[in-house]
TIVEX-711836 format. One record per residue (C-alpha): residue number from 1; x, y, z; residue in three letters. Coordinates in pm, whole numbers, plus 50000, padded with zeros to 5 digits. Layout:
BEGIN
+-----+-------+-------+-------+-----+
|   k |  east | north |    up |   r |
+-----+-------+-------+-------+-----+
| NUM |     X |     Y |     Z | ALA |
...
+-----+-------+-------+-------+-----+
This chain:
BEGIN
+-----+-------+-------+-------+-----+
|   k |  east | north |    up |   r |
+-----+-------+-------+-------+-----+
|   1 | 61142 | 41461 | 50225 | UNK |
|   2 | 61236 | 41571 | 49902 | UNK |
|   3 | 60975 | 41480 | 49636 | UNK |
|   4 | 61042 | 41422 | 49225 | UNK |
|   5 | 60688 | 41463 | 49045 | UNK |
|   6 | 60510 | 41461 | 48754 | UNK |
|   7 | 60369 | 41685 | 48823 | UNK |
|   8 | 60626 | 41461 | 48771 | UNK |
|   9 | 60829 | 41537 | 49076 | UNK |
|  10 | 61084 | 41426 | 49304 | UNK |
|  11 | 60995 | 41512 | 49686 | UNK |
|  12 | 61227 | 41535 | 49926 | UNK |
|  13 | 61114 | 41414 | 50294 | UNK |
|  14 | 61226 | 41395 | 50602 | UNK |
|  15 | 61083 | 41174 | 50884 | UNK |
|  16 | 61138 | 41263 | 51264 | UNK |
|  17 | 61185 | 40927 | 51374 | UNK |
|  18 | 61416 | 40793 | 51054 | UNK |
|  19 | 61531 | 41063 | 50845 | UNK |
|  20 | 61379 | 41030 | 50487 | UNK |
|  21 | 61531 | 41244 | 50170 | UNK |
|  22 | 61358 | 41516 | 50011 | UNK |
|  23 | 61069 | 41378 | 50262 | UNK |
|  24 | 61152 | 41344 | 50629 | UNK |
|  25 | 60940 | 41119 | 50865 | UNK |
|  26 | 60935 | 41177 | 51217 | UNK |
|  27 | 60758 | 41137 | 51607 | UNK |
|  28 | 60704 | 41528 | 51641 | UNK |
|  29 | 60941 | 41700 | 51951 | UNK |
|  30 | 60995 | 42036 | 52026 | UNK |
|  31 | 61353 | 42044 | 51863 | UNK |
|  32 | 61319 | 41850 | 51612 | UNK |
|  33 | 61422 | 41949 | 51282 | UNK |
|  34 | 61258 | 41804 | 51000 | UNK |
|  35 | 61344 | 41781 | 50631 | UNK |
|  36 | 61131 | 41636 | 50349 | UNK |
|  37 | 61195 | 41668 | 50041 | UNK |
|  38 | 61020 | 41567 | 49716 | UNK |
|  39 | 61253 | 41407 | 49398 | UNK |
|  40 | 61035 | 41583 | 49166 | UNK |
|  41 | 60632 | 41578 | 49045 | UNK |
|  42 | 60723 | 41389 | 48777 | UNK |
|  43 | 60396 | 41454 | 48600 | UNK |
|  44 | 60253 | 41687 | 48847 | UNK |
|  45 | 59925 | 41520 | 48714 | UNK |
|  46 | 59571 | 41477 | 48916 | UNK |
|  47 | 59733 | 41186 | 49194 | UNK |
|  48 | 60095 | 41384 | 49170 | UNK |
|  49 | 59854 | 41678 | 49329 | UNK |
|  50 | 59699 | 41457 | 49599 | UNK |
|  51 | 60044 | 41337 | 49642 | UNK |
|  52 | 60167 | 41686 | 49716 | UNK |
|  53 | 59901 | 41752 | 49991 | UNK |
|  54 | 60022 | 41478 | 50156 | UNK |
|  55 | 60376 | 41549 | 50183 | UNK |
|  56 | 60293 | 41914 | 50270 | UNK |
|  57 | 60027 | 41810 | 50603 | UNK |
|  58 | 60115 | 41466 | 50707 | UNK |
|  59 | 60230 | 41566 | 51016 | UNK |
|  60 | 60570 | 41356 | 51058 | UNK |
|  61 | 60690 | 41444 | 50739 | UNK |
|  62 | 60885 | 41790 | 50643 | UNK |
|  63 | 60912 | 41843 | 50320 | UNK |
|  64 | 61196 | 42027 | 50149 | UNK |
|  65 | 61163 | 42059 | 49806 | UNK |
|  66 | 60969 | 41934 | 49497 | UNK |
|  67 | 61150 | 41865 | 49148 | UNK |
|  68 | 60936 | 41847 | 48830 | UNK |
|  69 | 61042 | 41636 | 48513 | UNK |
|  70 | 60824 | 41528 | 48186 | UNK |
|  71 | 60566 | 41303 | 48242 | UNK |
|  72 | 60224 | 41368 | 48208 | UNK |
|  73 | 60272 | 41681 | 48011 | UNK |
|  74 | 60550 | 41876 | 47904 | UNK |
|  75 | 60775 | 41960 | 48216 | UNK |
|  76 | 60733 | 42335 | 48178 | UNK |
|  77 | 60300 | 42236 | 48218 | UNK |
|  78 | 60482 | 42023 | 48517 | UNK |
|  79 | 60686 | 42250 | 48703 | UNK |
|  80 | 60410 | 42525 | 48659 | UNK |
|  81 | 60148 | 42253 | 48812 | UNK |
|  82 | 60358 | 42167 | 49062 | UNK |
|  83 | 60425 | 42554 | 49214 | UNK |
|  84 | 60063 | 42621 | 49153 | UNK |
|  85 | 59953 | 42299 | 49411 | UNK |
|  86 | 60194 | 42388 | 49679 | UNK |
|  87 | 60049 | 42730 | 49677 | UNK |
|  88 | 59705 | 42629 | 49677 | UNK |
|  89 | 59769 | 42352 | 49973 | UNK |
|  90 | 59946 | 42638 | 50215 | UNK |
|  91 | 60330 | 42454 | 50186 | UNK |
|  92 | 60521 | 42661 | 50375 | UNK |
|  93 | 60743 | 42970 | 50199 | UNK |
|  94 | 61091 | 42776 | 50209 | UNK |
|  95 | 60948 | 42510 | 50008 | UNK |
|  96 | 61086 | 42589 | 49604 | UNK |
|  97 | 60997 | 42369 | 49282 | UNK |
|  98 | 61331 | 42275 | 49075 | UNK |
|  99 | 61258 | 42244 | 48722 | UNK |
| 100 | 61422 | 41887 | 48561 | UNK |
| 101 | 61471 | 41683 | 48287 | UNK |
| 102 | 61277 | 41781 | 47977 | UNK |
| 103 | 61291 | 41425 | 47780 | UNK |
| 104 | 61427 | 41066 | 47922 | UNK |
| 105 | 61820 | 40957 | 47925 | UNK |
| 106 | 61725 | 40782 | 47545 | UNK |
| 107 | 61369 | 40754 | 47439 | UNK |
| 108 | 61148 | 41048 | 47304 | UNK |
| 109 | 60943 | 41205 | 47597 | UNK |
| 110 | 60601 | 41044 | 47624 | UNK |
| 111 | 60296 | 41250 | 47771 | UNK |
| 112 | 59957 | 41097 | 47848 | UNK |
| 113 | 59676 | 41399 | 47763 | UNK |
| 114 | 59415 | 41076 | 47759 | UNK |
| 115 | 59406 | 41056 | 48146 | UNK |
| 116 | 59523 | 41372 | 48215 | UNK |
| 117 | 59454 | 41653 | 47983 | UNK |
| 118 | 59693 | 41891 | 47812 | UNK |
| 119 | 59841 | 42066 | 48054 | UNK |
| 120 | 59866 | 41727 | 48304 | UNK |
| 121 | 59578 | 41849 | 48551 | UNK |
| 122 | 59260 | 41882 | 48337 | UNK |
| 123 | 58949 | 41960 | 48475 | UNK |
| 124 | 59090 | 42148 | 48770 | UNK |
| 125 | 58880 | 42415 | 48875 | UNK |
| 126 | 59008 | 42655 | 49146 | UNK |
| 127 | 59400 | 42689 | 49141 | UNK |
| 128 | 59595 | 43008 | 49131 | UNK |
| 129 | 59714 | 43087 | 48775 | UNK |
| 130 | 60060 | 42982 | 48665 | UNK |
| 131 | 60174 | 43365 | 48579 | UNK |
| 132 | 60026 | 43506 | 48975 | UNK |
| 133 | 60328 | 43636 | 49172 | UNK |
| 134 | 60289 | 43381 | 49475 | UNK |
| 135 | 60330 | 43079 | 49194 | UNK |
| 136 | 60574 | 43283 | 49020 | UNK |
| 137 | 60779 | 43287 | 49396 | UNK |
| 138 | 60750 | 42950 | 49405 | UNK |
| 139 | 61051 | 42893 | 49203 | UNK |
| 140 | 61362 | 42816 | 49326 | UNK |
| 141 | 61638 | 43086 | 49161 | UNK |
| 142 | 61994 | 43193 | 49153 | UNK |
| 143 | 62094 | 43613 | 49238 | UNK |
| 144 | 62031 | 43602 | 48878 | UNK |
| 145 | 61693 | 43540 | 48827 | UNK |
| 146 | 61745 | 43179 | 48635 | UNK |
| 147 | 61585 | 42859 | 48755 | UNK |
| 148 | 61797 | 42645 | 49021 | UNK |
| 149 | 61758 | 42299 | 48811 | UNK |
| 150 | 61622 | 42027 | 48976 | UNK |
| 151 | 61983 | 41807 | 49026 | UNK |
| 152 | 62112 | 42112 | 49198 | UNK |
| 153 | 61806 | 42135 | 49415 | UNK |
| 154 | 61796 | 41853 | 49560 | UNK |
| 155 | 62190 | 41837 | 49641 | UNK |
| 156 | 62202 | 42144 | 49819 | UNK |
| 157 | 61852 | 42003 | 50024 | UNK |
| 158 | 62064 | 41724 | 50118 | UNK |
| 159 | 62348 | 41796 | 50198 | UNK |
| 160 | 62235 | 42080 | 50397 | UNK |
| 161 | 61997 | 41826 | 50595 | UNK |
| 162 | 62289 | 41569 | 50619 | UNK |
| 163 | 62523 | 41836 | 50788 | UNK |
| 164 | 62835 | 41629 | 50711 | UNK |
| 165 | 62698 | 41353 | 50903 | UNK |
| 166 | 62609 | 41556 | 51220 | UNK |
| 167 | 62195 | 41591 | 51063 | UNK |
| 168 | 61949 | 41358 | 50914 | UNK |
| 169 | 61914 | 41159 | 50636 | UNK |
| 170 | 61656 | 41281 | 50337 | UNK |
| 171 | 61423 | 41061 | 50134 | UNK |
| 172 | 61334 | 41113 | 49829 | UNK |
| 173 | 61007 | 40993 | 49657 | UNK |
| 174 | 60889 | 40974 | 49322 | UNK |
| 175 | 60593 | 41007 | 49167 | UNK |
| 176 | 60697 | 41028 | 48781 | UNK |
| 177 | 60948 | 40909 | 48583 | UNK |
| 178 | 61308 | 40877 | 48789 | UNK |
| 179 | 61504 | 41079 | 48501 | UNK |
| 180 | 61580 | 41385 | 48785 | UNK |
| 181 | 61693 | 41114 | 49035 | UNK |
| 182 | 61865 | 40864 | 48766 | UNK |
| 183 | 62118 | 41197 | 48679 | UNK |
| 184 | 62126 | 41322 | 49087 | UNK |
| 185 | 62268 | 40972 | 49183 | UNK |
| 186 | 62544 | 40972 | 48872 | UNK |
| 187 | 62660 | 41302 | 48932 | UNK |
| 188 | 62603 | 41309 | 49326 | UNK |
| 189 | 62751 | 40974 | 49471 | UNK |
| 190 | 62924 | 41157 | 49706 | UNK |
| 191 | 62568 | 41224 | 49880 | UNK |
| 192 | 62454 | 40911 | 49894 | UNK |
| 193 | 62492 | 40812 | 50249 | UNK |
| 194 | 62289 | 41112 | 50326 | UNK |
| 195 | 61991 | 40907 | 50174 | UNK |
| 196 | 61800 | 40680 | 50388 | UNK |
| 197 | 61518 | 40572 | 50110 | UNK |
| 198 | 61396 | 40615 | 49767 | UNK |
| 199 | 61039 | 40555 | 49749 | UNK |
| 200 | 60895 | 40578 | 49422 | UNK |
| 201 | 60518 | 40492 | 49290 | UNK |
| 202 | 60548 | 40228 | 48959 | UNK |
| 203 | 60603 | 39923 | 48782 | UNK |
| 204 | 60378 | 39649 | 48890 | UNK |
| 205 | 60389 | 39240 | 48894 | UNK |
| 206 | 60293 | 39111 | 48616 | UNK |
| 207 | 60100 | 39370 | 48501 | UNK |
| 208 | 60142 | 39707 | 48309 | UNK |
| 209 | 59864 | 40008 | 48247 | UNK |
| 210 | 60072 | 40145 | 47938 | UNK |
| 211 | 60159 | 39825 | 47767 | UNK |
| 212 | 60062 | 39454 | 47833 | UNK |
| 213 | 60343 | 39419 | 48109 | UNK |
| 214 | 60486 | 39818 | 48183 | UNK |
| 215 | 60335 | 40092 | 48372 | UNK |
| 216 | 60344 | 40428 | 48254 | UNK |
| 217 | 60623 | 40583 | 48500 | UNK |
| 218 | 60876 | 40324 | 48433 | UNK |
| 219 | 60764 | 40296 | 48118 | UNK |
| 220 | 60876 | 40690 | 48017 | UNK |
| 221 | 61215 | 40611 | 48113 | UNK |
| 222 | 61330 | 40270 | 48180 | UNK |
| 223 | 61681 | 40321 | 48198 | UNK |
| 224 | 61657 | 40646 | 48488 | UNK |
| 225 | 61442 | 40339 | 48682 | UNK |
| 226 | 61762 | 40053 | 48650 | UNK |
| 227 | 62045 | 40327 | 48691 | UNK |
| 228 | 61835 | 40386 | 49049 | UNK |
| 229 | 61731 | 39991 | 49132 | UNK |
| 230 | 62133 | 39954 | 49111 | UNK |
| 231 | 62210 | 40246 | 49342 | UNK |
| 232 | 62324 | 40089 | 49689 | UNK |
| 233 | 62052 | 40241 | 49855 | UNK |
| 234 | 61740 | 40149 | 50029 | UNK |
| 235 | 61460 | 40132 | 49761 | UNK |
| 236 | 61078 | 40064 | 49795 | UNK |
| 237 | 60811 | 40026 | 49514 | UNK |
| 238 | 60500 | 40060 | 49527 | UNK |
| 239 | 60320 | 39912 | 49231 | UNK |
| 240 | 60039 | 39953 | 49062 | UNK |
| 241 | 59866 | 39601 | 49163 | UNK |
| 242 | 59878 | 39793 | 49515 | UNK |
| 243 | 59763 | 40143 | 49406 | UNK |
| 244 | 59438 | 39997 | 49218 | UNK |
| 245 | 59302 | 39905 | 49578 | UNK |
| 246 | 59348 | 40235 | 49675 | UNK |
| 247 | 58964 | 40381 | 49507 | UNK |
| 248 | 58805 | 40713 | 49571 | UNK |
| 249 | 58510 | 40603 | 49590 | UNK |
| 250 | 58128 | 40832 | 49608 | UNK |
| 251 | 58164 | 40739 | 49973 | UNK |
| 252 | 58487 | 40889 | 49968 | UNK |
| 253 | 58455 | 41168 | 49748 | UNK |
| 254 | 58155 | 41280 | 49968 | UNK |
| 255 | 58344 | 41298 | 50280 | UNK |
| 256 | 58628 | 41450 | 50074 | UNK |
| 257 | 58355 | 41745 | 50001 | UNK |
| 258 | 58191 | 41765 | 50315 | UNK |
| 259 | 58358 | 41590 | 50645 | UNK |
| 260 | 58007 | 41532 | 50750 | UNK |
| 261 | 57736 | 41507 | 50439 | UNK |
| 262 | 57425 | 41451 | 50480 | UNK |
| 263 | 57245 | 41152 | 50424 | UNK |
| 264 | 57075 | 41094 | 50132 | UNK |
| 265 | 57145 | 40841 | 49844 | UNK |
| 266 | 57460 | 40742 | 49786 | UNK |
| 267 | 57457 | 40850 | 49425 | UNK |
| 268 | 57460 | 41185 | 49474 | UNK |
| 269 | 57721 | 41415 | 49603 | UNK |
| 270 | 57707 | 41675 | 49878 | UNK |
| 271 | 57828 | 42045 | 49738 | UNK |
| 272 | 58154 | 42134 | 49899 | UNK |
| 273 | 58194 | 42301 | 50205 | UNK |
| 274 | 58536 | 42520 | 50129 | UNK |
| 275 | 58651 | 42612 | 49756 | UNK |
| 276 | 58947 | 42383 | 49874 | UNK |
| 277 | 58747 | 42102 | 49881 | UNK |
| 278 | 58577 | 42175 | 49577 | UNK |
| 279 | 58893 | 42232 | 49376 | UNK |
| 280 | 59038 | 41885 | 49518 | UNK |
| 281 | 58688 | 41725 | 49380 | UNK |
| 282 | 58705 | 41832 | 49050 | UNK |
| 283 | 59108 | 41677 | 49057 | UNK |
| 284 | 58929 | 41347 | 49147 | UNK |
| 285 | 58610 | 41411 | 48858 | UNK |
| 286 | 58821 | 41438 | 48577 | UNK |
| 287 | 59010 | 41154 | 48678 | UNK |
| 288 | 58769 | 40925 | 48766 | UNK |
| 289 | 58610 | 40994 | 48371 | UNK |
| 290 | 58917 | 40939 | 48240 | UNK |
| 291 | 58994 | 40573 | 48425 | UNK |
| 292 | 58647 | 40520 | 48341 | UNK |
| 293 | 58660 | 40524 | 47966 | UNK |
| 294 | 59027 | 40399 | 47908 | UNK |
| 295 | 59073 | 40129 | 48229 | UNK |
| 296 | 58702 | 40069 | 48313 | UNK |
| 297 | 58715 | 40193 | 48654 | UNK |
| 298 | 58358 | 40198 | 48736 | UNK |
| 299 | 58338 | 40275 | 49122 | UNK |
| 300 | 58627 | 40533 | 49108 | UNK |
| 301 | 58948 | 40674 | 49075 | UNK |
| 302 | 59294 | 40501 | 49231 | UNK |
| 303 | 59543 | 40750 | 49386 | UNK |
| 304 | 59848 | 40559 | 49291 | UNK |
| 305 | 60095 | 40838 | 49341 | UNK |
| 306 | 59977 | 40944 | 49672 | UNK |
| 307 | 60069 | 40583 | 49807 | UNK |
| 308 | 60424 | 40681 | 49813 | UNK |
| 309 | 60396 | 40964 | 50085 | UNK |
| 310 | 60148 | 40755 | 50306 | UNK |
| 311 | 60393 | 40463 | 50284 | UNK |
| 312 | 60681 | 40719 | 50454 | UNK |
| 313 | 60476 | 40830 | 50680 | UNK |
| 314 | 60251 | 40519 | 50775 | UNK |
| 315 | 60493 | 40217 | 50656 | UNK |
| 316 | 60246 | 40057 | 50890 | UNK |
| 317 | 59951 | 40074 | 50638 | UNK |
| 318 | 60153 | 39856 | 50430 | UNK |
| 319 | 60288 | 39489 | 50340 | UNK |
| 320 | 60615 | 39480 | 50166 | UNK |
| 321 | 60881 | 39201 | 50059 | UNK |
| 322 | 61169 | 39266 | 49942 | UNK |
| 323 | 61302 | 39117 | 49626 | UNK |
| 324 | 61542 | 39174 | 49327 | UNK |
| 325 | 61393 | 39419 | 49079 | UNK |
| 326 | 61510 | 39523 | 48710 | UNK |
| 327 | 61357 | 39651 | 48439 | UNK |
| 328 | 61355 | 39490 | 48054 | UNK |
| 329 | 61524 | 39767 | 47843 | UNK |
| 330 | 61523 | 39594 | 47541 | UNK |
| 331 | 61218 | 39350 | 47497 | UNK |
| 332 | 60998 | 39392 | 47164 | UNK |
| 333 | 60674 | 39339 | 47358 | UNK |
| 334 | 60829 | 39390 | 47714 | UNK |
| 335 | 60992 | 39720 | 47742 | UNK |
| 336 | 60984 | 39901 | 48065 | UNK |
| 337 | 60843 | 39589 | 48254 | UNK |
| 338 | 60943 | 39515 | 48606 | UNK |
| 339 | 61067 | 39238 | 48617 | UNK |
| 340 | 61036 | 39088 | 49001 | UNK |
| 341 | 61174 | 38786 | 49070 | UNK |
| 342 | 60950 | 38650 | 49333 | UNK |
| 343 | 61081 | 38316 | 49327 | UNK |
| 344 | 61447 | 38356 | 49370 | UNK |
| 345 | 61626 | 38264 | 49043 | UNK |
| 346 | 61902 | 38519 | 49024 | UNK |
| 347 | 62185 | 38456 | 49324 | UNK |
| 348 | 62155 | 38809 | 49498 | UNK |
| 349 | 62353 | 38909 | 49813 | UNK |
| 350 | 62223 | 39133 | 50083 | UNK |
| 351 | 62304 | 39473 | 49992 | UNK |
| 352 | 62049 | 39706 | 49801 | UNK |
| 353 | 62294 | 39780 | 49469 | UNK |
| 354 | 62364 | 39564 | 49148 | UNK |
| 355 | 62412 | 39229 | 49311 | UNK |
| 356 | 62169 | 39241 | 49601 | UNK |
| 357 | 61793 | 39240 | 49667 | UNK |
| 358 | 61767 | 39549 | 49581 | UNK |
| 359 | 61387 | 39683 | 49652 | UNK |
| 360 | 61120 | 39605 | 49876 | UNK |
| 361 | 60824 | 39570 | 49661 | UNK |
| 362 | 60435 | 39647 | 49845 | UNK |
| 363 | 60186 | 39395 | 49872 | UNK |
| 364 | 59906 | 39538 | 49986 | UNK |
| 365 | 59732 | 39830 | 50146 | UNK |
| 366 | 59541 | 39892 | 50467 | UNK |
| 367 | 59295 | 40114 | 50255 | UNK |
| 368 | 59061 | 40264 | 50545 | UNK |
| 369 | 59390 | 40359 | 50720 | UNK |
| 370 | 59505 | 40550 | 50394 | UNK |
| 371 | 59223 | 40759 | 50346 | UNK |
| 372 | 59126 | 40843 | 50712 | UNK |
| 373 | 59529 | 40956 | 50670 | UNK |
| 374 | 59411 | 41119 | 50344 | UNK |
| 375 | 59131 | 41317 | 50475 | UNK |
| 376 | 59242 | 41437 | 50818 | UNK |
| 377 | 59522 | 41601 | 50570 | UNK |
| 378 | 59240 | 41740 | 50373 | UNK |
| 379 | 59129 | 41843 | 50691 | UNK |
| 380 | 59460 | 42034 | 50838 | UNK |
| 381 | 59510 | 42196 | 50434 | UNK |
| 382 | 59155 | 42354 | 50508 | UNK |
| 383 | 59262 | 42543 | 50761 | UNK |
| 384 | 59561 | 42716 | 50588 | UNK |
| 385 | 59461 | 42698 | 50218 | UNK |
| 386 | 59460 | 43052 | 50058 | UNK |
| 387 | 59197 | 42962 | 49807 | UNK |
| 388 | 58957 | 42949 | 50079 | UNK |
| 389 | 58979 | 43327 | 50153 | UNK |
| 390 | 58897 | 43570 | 49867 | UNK |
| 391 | 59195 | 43699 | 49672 | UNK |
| 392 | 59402 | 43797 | 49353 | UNK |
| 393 | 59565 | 43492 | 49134 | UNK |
| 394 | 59268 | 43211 | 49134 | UNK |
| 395 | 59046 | 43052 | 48839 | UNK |
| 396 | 58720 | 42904 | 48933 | UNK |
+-----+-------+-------+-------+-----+
C-alpha cells in the first residue's frame, strides 16, 4: 500500500490476498510478501495521522511508502507531519516519506488552519520534533543527500512490487488532494497495470464541507481528481456523507485512552494509560473543537481519512455502488463538486477510464466494525511505539 497524504499523502498498500498499491492487503502466510504503499498524506492533518496508524498495524496491509502534498498546511508542515507520525506509530525502518506537489495543477494552494491549525496537526501533544534524527531518517534521499520526490517514490515502490509482472499489484490511497497521483499517472502509464486500486477519501453526494456542493480534498485540486477518475483503473470513493457516520465519540475516546476505563459518568474521560494514547487523544481534542465550532459536531469528531485504509483492509465493513463520477471544473457556485450520476444519464461502458463507470462510490459504514478495527490497531501501535519509553526527540 502506498499512501498520498495530507498530511496530505499518498500511501502505498499492499494486500496479501489482492495486491493493493502503495497499500497491500492480504490473508497473512509465512512467505508472503507484502507491499503497501501510501499515495501521499495529502494534508498529513489530525484524521491523515489516524489514517497512518492504520496503514502501519492493520495486519493485512504492508505499507510501502507515504507521499506528502499541500493540503492542510504547507507541504513542507506536511511532509514533516507525516515522518514525525510514522515514527511515533513504530512503521517499520524501510518505510520513507516522498515530499510532493507544493500547489495544485492550476489553482492557488488552499490550506485550512480553521480545523487544523498552522502547521496541519494542532493541538498535538507528544510527537518527536520535526528536526530529531529518527524524523530526519525518515526521508527518502538520493547518494546525494536531496529529497527522492514523491512521483519518483512511488514508481520505484511499484514497480519494484510489480516485478515485471512476476509480483503484486500496489494500491494506492489518498487522503489529500490527488495532485502527487494526478502527475504519477501522466508521467507513469507504463505502470499502470501494476495498480490494482486507487482508494481515495473525498467528494460527497450532494453535499460539500468547503462550499455548498465540494469537499475540501477535491476541492484543492479538482483537475488532479478528473485526470485520476479517467485513469482506466479501479477507483473507489469514499465520501464524506459516509465518513460523518464514522464519530469518535466520549465512549470512544475513553476506550481510545484506556482499553478498559473505569466506570463512572460518561462525561468524563479516563487519563491515558501510555503517552501513546495520550498523544492520539489530544489528535482527536483539537479536532473535535474545531468540528464543533465550524460544522456543529456536538457528540464528536469524524475520521474521514482513516476510512480509506479500513475500506482496503475490511472492504467488508462497507457498502459500495459503483457509478460514473466527474468533477465540475468550471461551475461559478459548483466548483470541485462530485458530480455522481446515480441515476444513469450519461451512456457509460464497463471499463473504469473516460467512457466507463468509472468509481465505486461507498454507501455506508459498519461503524462498530471500524473502530473495534481502529482500536485493536491502537492496541498493536502500543506495543511498539517509541514515545512510550523515555527518550531524546519528543514534545509533551
Amino acid at each position: 500500500m502506498y499512501k498520498n497524504t495530507g498530511l496530505c499523502t499518498d500511501i502505498i498498500h499492499q494486500r496479501f490476498d489482492r495486491v493493493p498499491l502503495y497499500l497491500r492487503h492480504y490473508v497473512p502466510e509465512p512467505d508472503d510478501e507484502i507491499c503497501l504503499a501510501r499515495r501521499g498524506l495529502h494534508r498529513i492533518g489530525h484524521d491523515d495521522a489516524i489514517a497512518l496508524l492504520l496503514a502501519i498495524h492493520c495486519n493485512n496491509l504492508q505499507l510501502l511508502g507515504v507521499s506528502t502534498t499541500h493540503g492542510n498546511a504547507s507541504s513542507e508542515h506536511t511532509a514533516n507531519n507525516a515522518a514525525r507520525c510514522l515514527h511515533a506509530f513504530g512503521a517499520p525502518p524501510h518505510v520513507r516519506v516522498y515530499p510532493g506537489a507544493p500547489k495544485p495543477l492550476l489553482r492557488p494552494a488552499k490550506h485550512d488552519p480553521e480545523i487544523h491549525g498552522p502547521d496541519g496537526l494542532g493541538g498535538v501533544e507528544g510527537l518527536p520534533h520535526a528536526q530529531s534524527p529518527d524524523v530526519l531518517a525518515r526521508f527518502a534521499t538520493h547518494p546525494d543527500g536531496s529529497a527522492v520526490k514523491a512521483i519518483d517514490g512511488m514508481a520505484t515502490s511499484i514497480k519494484n512490487t510489480w516485478n515485471m509482472g512476476n509480483g503484486s499489484k500496489t494500491t494506492v490511497v489518498s487522503t489529500g488532494p490527488m495532485t502527487n497521483i494526478a502527475i504519477f499517472v501522466s508521467v507513469y502509464p507504463d505502470l499502470l497495470d501494476a495498480i490494482e486500486e486507487f482508494v481515495f477519501m473525498g467528494g460527497g453526494v450532494g453535499m460539500g464541507n468547503r462550499s455548498a456542493v465540494a469537499e475540501y480534498n477535491i476541492l484543492c485540486d479538482p483537475h488532479a481528481a478528473q485526470i485520476v477518475l479517467d485513469v482506466p483503473v479501479k477507483k473507489t470513493m469514499i465520501p464524506i456523507n459516509v465518513t460523518h457516520t464514522a464519530i469518535v465519540t466520549n465512549a470512544i475516546h475513553a476506550k481510545l485512552l484506556c482499553p478498559d476505563p473505569p466506570r463512572g459518568s460518561d462525561d468524563v474521560l479516563p487519563e491515558a494509560s501510555t503517552p501513546l494514547r495520550h498523544t492520539l487523544s489530544t489528535i482527536i481534542s483539537f479536532f473535535a473543537e474545531s468540528y464543533k465550532t465550524t460544522f456543529g459536531f456536538n457528540d464528536g469528531p469524524p475520521l474521514h481519512d482513516a476510512l480509506t485504509v479500513a475500506y482496503v483492509s475490511r472492504a467488508d465493513l462497507f457498502e459500495a455502488t459503483r457509478y460514473r463520477v466527474d468533477v465540475e471544473l468550471t461551475g461559478v457556485h459548483s466548483t470541485g463538486e462530485t458530480v455522481v450520476d446515480v441515476w444513469n444519464y450519461r451512456s457509460c461502458d464497463n471499463t473504469w477510464g473516460d467512457s466507463g463507470k468509472n468509481c465505486l462510490v461507498s454507501q455506508s459504514l459498519d461503524v462498530e466494525g471500524f473502530f473495534s478495527l481502529f482500536l485493536d490497531c491502537v492496541l498493536k501501535c502500543d506495543l511498539v511505539s517509541p514515545i512510550n519509553y523515555p527518550g531524546d526527540g519528543t514534545q509533551m
